[in-house]
C-alpha positions in Angstrom: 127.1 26.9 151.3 123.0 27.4 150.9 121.6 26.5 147.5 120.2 29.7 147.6 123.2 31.9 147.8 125.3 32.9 145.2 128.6 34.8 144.4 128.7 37.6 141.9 131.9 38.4 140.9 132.4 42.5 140.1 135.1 44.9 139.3 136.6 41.7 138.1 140.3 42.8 138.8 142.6 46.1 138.6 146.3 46.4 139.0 147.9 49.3 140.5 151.1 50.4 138.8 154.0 49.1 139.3 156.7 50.5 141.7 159.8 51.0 142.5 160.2 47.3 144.5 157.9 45.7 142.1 159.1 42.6 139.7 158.9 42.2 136.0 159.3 38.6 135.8 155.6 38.1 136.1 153.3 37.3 132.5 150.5 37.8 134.1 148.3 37.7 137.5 144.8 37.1 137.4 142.1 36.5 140.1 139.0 34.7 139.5 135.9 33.7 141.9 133.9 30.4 142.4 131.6 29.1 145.3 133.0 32.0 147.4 136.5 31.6 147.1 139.4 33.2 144.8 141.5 31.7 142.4 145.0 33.0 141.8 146.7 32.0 138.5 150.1 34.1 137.5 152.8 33.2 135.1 156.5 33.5 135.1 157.9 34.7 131.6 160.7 32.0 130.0 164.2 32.8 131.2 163.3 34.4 135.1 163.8 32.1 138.1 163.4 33.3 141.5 163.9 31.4 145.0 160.0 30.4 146.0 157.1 32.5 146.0 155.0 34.5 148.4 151.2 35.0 148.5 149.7 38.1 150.7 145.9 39.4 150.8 144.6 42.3 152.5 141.5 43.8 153.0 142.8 47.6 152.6 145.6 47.4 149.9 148.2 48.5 152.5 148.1 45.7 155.4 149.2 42.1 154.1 149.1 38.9 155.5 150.7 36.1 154.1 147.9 33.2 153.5 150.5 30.8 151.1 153.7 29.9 149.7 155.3 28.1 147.2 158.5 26.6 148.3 161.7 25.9 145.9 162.9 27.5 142.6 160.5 28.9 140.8 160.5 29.5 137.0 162.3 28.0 134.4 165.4 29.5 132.1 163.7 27.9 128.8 160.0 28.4 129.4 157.4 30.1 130.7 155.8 28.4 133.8 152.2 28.9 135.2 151.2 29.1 139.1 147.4 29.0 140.9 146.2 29.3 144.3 143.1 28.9 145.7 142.0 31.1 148.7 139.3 30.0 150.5 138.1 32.4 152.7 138.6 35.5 151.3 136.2 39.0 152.4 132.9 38.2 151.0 131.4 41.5 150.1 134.3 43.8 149.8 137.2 43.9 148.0 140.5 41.4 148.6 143.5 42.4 147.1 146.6 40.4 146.2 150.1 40.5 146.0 153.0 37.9 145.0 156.8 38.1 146.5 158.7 36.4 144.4 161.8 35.4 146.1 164.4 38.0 145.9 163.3 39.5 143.1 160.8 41.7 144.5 156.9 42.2 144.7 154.0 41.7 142.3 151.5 44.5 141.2 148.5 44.8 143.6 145.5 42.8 141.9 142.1 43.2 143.4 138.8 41.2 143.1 135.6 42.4 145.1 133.3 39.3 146.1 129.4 40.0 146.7 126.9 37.3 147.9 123.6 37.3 146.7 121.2 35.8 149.0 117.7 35.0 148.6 116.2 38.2 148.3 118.0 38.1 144.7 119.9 41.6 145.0 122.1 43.5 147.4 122.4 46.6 147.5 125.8 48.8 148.8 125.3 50.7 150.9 122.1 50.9 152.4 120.4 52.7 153.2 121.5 55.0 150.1 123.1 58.0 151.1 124.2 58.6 147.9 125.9 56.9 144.2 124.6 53.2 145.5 125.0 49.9 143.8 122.4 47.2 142.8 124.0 43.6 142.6 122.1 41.0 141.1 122.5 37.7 139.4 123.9 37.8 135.5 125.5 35.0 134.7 124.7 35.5 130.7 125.5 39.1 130.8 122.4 40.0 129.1 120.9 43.8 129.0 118.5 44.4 131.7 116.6 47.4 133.6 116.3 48.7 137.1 113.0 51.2 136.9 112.5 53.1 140.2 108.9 53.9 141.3 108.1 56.5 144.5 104.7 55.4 147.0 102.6 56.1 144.7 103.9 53.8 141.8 105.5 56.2 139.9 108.1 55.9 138.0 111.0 58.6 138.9 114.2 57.3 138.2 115.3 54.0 135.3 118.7 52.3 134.8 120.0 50.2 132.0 123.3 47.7 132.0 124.7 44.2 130.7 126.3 43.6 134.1 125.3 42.2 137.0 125.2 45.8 138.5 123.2 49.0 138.6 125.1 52.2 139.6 122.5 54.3 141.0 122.7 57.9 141.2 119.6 59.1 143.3 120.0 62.9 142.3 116.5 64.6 142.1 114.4 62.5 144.3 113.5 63.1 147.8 114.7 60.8 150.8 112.1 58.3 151.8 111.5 54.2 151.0 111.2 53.5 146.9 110.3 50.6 145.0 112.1 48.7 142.3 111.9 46.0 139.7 114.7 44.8 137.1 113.6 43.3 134.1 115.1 41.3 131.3 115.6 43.7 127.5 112.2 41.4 126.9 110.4 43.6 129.7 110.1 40.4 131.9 110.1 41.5 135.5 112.4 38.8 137.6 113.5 40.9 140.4 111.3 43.4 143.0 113.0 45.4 145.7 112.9 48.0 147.9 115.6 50.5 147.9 115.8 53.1 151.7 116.9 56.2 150.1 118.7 59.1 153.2 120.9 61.6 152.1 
């Protein structure tokens, strides 16, 4: 991977309810991000066993395809017992979305992690053009406050954002279609990113 591109990992994870198929032997089931790739980690509660496990990703939540599998009894009768998997090529900007089948016991809750790459420009922003509520991505690592300020051609400023992510969710209501400017700024007013942001609704 470039030295110049980054992953910025967002909407960290979300699991859907369980239903009616779904398992209860799981602890937990967790997705993390590094260099571009996800890492599963799960845990199965003390006293559950099942007969090897499963591991599906989709792109849509609905279609699965199986990209691993863990062969053998799993679990143990007297402890609880932790699992990872590494996926390494996972849907860079979009969501992926996981499931475990754990033997006969049934199927995990959906977990899903959305991956965005960050190239050199510093930002991305989904979609563009805006057509609408947009996103701003941009490198956070330290989670510190920061602010997105919004200026029309004639360097004013129309629109200004605030967050302690690595996101901006822009909402271009009042403002006219046409190209805009941007900065984002640390909470000390130092300007480290400028964009331009193609606004047609």
């Amino acid at each position: 991977m470039a030295t110049h591109i980054k992953i910025v990992l967002l909407l960290v994870l979300s699991a859907f309810g369980l239903r009616a198929q779904e398992t209860s032997i799981l602890g937990s089931f967790d997705a993390a991000a590094f260099n571009g790739k996800v890492q599963l980690s799960w845990q199965i509660t003390a006293g559950s066993v099942c007969d090897g496990i499963k591991i599906s990703h989709s792109t849509d939540s609905i279609n699965f395809t199986q990209i691993g599998e863990i062969i053998g009894v799993c679990g143990s009768i007297s402890e609880p017992v932790n699992y990872s998997f590494t996926h390494d090529t996972p849907l860079q900007n979009g969501k992926n979305y996981y499931r475990l089948q754990l033997g006969a016991t049934g199927k995990s809750p959906i977990i899903n992690i959305n991956l965005i790459t960050i190239g050199n420009s510093g930002y991305q922003i989904r979609p563009h053009p805006v057509n609408g509520p947009a996103m701003v991505y941009f490198t956070n690592e330290n989670q510190q406050p920061h602010t997105l300020v919004v200026y029309n051609s004639n360097g004013q400023q129309v629109q200004k954002y605030y967050t302690s992510t690595g996101s901006f969710n822009i909402q271009p209501t009042g403002i006219t279609n046409g190209m805009y400017l941007f900065t984002i700024a640390d909470e000390k007013e130092n300007i480290k990113l400028r964009g331009k942001l193609l606004l047609l609704q």
